[in-house]
N, C-alpha and C positions, 0 to 999 in steps of 0.2 A: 859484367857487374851490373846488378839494376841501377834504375836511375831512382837519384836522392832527389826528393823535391830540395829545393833551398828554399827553408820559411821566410829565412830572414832578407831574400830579395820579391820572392814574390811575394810579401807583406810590408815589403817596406819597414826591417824590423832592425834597428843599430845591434851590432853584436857586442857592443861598450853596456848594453843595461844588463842588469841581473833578473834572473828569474821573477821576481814578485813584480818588479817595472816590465817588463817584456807582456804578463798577463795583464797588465794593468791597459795595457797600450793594446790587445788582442780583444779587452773587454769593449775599449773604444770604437774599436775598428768593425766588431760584430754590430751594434748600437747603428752606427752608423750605415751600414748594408741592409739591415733591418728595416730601415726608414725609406731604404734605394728596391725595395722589390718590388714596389710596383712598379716601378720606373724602369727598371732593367733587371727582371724577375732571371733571367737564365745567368747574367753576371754576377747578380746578388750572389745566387746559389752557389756557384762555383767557388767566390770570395767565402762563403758564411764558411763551406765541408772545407776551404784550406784552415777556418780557423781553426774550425773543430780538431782537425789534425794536428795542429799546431799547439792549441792547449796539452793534448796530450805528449808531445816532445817537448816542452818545455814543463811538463808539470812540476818536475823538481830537478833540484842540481844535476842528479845523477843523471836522469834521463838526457835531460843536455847534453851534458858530456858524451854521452854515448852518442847522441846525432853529431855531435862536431864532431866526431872522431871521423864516423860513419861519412859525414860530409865531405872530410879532408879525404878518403880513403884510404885510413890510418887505423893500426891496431893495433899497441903497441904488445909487444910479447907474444904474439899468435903468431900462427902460422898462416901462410894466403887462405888453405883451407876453411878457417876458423872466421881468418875476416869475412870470407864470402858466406859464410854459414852468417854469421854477424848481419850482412847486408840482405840475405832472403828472410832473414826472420824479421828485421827491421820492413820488407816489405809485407810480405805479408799481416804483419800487424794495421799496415796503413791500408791495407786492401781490405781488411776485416773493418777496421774503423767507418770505411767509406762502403760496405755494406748492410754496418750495422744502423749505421745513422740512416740507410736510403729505407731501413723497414726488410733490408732482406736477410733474417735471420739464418733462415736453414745456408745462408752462402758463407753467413761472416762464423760461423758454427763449420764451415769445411777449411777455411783460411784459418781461423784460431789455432784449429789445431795443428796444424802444419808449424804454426809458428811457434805452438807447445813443444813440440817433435826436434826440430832442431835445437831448442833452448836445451832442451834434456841432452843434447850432444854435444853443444855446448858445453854443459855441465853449470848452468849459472841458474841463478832464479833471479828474472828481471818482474818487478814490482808491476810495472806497466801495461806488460802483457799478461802476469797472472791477475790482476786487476780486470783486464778490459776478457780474458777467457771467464773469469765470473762472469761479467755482467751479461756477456755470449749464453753462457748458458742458461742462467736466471730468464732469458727473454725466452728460452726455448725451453723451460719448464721444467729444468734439471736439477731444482734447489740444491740438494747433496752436494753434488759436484760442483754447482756455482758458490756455498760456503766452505768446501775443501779449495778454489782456487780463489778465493777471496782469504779466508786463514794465512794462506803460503805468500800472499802480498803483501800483505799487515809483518809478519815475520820478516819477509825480505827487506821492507821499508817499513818502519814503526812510524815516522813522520810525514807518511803521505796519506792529506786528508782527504782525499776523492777511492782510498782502499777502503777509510769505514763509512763512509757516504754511502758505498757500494755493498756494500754487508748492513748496514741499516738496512738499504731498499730489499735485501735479499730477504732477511728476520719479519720487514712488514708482510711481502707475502706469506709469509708463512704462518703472520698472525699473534707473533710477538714481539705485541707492539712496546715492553718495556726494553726488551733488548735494544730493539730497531733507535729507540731515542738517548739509552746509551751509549752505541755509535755514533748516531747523529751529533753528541754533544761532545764526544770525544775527537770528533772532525772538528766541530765551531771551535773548540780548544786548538786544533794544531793549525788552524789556518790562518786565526787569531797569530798568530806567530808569524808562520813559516808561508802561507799562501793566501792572505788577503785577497784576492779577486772572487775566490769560491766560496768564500765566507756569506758573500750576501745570499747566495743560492743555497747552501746548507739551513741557513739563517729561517729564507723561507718555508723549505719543506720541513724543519722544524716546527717550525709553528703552526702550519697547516697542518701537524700529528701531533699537537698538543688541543687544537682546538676542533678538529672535526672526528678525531680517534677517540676510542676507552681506555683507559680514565681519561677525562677530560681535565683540561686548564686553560681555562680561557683567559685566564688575569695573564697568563706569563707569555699565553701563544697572541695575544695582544700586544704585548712588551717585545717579541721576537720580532714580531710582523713588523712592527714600529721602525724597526733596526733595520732590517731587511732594505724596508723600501726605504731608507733612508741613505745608503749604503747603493742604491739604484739597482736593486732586484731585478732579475729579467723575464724569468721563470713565469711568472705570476702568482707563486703561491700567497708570497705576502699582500699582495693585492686582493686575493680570494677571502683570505683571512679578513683582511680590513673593512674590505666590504660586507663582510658574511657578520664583523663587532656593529658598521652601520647598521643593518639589517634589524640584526636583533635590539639594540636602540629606540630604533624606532618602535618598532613592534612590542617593546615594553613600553614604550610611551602611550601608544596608541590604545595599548590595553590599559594604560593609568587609566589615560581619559576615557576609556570605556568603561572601566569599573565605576570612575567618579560619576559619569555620566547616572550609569543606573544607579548607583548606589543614591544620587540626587533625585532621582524619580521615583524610588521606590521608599526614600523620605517622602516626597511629595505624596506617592497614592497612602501613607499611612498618616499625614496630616488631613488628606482628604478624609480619608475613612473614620479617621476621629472626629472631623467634625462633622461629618453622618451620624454618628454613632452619637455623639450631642444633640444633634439637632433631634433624633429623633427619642434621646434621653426630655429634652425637655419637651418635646411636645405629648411625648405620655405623659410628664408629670401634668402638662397644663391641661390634658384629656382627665387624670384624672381628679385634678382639681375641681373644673366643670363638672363632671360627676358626682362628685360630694356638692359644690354647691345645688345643683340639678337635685341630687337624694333631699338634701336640708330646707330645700325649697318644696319639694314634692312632700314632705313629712309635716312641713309647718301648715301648706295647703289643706293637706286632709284633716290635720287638726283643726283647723278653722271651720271646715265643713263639718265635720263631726259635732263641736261646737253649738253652728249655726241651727244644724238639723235640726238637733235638741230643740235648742231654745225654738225652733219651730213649731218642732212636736209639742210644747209644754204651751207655745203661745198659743196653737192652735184647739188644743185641750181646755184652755183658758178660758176661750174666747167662745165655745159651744156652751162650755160649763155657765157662763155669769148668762149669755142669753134664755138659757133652759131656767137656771133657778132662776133667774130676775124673771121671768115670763110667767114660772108656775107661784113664784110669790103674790106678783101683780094679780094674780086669776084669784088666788084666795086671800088677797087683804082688800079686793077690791068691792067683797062680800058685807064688807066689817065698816063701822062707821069710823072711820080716819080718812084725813083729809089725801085723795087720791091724786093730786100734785105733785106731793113732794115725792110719790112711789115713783111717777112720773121722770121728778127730774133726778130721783136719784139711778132710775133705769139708765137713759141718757148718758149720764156721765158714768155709769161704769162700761157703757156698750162703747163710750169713747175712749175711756180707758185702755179698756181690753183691746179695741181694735186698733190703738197708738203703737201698743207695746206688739202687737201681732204685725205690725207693717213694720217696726224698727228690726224684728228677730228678721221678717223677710228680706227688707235693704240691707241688714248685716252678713244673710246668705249669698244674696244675689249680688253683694259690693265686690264679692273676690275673684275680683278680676274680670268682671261683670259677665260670667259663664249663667248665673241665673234671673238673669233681666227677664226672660218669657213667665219665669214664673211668678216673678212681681205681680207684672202686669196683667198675669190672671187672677192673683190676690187680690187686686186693686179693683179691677172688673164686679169678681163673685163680692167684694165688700159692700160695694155701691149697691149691688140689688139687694143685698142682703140687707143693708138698711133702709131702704125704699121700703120695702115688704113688712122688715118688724119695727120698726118706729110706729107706723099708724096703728099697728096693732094693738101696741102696747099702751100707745098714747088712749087708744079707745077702749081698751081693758081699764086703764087708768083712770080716765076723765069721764067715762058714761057708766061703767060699772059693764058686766057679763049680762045687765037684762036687756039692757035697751040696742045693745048694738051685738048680741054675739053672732047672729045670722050672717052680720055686714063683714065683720072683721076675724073670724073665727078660720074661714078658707084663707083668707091674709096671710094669717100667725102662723099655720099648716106650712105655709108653702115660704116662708122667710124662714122657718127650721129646717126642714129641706134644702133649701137652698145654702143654710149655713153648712150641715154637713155635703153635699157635694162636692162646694167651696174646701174644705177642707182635705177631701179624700183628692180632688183634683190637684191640687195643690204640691200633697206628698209624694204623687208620685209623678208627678212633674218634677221635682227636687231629684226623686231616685233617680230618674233615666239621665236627666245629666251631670247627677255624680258619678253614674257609672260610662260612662263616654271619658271621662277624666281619665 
C-alpha cells in the first residue's frame, strides 16, 4: 500500500475544523513560510508543495472524506482491489501535483494520466483529478482536452470553485475572454459561500481581466482589486491592478498639469502677440499721423513760397518799373520850366517806397523758416549800390537840368540801371535754386 502523507500532522492541522477553517489556517501557514525563504529557502519549499497538496485534499467536503478514508486505510463497500486502486490513484495525483507545481509538465502529463486510467476502473469521476488533468493538459497546450476534463469536473462537482477558476484560465487562452470572466465570477459566487480562502485569489485574477483585457472596466476591476487585497491577496494580481489605477492617476494628473501648463503659455504667447500686434497698430497709426502732418506742413510751405515768389516777382517788377519811368520822367521835365525839387523829392520817396515794399516781399520769402536769408542779403547788397549810383543821378538830372551835368552823371544813371536789373535777375534765381533744394 503506498504511503498517505498525513496533512493534518505534518501541518499541524486539528481534525475538529471544517473545511473552510482548515484552508483558512493553510492560507496562514503558506504567509508565513513565504516570509521564512530566505531564511530556510530548502524548509520553506518543502512546507509551501506540502501546502499546496494540501489545499487540494481539502478543497471540498468530498475530497476530504475521500483522504480520511484513504488515511484510515478504509473503504467502505469495496473490495481490497478497489481500495488499493483507490490509494494509487490518490498517489499518483499527489505525484502529478508535485510535478506540476516543480514546472515539470510533460511528467505530471504521464502521472495524470495513470491516475485518469484507474478512475475509469474505478468507475467514479472525482472532481479533483479531472480538475487538476485539465489544468495538466492546458499547460501542455492541449485546450480541447483540458476543457473536455474541466466540463466532467464542474458535472462531477457543481460547487467546487477552483473547476471554474480552471476553465476561465482554460477560455482566456484561447481568447475568450467573455467566457473566461463568466467562470471567473461564477467561482467568486461559489467560494463566496462554500470556500472563502480562494475567494481573494479568484477576486484578483478577476480584476486584473477586467482591467488589462478587451473590453475593459476599470471602475469595477478597481472595486475587485480593492477586495482582493483587502481580503489579503497573495497572488499579486490585485496588487498589479492597484498599482497599474496609481499609475494612470498620476499620469492623468500629470497630463492636467501639462495640458494646463501649455494651455497657460500659449495664452501668454497670444497676449504677447496682441500686444505686438498693438504696438505696432499704433505706431503705424502715429507714422501715419506724422505723415499727414509732415504732407500739411509741406503743402502750407509751398504755399507760402509760391506766395512769397509772386510778391517778389511783382515787387521786383515794381521796383525796375518806378526807377525806369521816375528816371525817364526826370530826363524830360527837367527840359521844362518846373521847379526840379520837388521831381527830386518825389523820385526819393517813391525809390523808398518801392524799395520798402521790395525788402518786405524779400523778408517774407526768406522768414520761412529762414531757408532764403543768402538771398536777402544779396537783395540788401545789390539795393545799397543801386542807390549809391541812381540817387546822384537823379538828384543831377533833377537839380542841374541834362545841360550842365549830363557828361558827369549820365555813365552814373547807365550803370545804377544795370545794376537794378542784375540785382533783380540775381535775386530770382537765387530764390529758384533753394526752392528747388526743398
Amino acid at each position: 500500500m503506498p504511503n498517505i502523507i498525513n496533512y493534518y500532522e505534518e501541518l499541524k492541522i486539528s481534525k475538529s475544523l471544517d473545511v473552510n477553517e482548515i484552508n483558512q489556517e493553510l492560507s496562514k501557514l503558506e504567509r508565513t513560510w513565504r516570509r521564512r525563504e530566505l531564511v530556510s529557502p530548502d524548509k520553506s519549499a518543502k512546507i509551501i508543495a506540502l501546502i499546496i497538496e494540501a489545499r487540494e485534499v481539502f478543497r471540498t467536503d468530498a475530497t476530504r472524506h475521500n483522504y480520511d478514508q484513504l488515511l484510515q486505510g478504509e473503504k467502505p463497500n469495496q473490495d481490497s482491489k478497489a481500495a488499493s486502486d483507490q490509494l494509487q490513484m490518490e498517489k499518483y495525483k499527489n505525484d502529478t501535483l508535485s510535478f506540476f507545481y516543480s514546472k515539470q509538465y510533460d511528467l505530471s502529463l504521464i502521472t495524470i494520466n495513470k491516475a485518469l486510467s484507474l478512475m475509469t476502473e474505478l468507475n467514479i469521476e472525482d472532481s479533483a483529478i479531472l480538475s487538476l488533468a485539465a489544468n495538466v493538459y492546458r499547460h501542455n497546450g492541449d485546450v480541447p482536452m483540458a476543457l473536455d476534463y474541466i466540463n466532467r469536473a464542474i458535472i462531477a462537482d457543481t460547487k467546487d470553485p477552483m473547476s471554474y477558476f480552471i476553465k476561465a484560465a482554460i477560455l482566456g487562452d484561447s481568447g475568450n475572454v467573455v467566457q473566461k470572466r463568466n467562470n471567473l465570477k461564477i467561482s467568486i459566487d461559489i467560494a463566496d459561500k462554500n470556500y472563502l480562502p480562494i475567494k481573494k485569489e479568484i477576486l484578483g485574477v478577476y480584476a486584473r481581466s477586467l482591467y488589462f483585457e478587451y473590453p475593459q472596466d476599470k471602475i469595477r476591476a478597481e472595486q475587485y482589486a480593492r477586495e482582493a487585497s483587502k481580503l489579503g491577496e497573495t497572488w499579486g494580481n490585485a496588487h498589479d491592478v492597484l498599482n497599474a489605477v496609481k499609475q494612470a492617476i498620476e499620469t492623468a494628473e500629470r497630463q492636467r498639469e501639462n495640458e494646463a501648463r501649455q494651455k497657460a503659455e500659449q495664452e501668454q504667447r497670444e497676449r504677447e502677440r496682441q500686444a505686438q500686434l498693438e504696438k505696432k497698430a499704433q505706431e503705424e497709426k502715429r507714422r501715419q499721423e506724422e505723415a499727414k502732418r509732415q504732407k500739411a506742413k509741406e503743402i502750407e510751405k509751398n504755399r507760402k513760397l509760391d506766395q512769397a515768389e509772386r510778391m517778389c516777382h511783382v515787387a521786383g517788377i515794381m521796383y525796375i518799373a518806378v526807377f525806369v519811368v521816375t528816371t525817364v520822367l526826370l530826363c524830360i521835365l527837367a527840359q521844362k520850366e518846373i521847379d526840379r525839387s520837388l521831381f527830386a523829392w518825389f523820385y526819393v520817396i517813391s525809390s523808398f517806397a518801392t524799395y520798402t515794399f521790395y525788402r518786405y516781399a524779400r523778408a517774407l520769402n526768406g522768414g520761412n523758416d529762414n531757408i532764403l536769408h543768402p538771398v536777402e542779403d544779396a537783395a540788401s547788397v545789390f539795393s545799397v549800390v543801386c542807390e549809391l549810383c541812381m540817387l546822384p543821378a537823379s538828384f543831377g538830372y533833377a537839380l542841374l537840368g541834362p545841360k550842365g551835368s549830363m557828361e558827369l552823371f549820365e555813365p552814373i544813371m547807365i550803370l545804377g540801371i544795370i545794376i537794378v536789373a542784375i540785382d533783380t535777375i540775381v535775386c530770382w534765381q537765387i530764390g529758384k535754386k533753394h526752392r528747388q533744394s526743398f
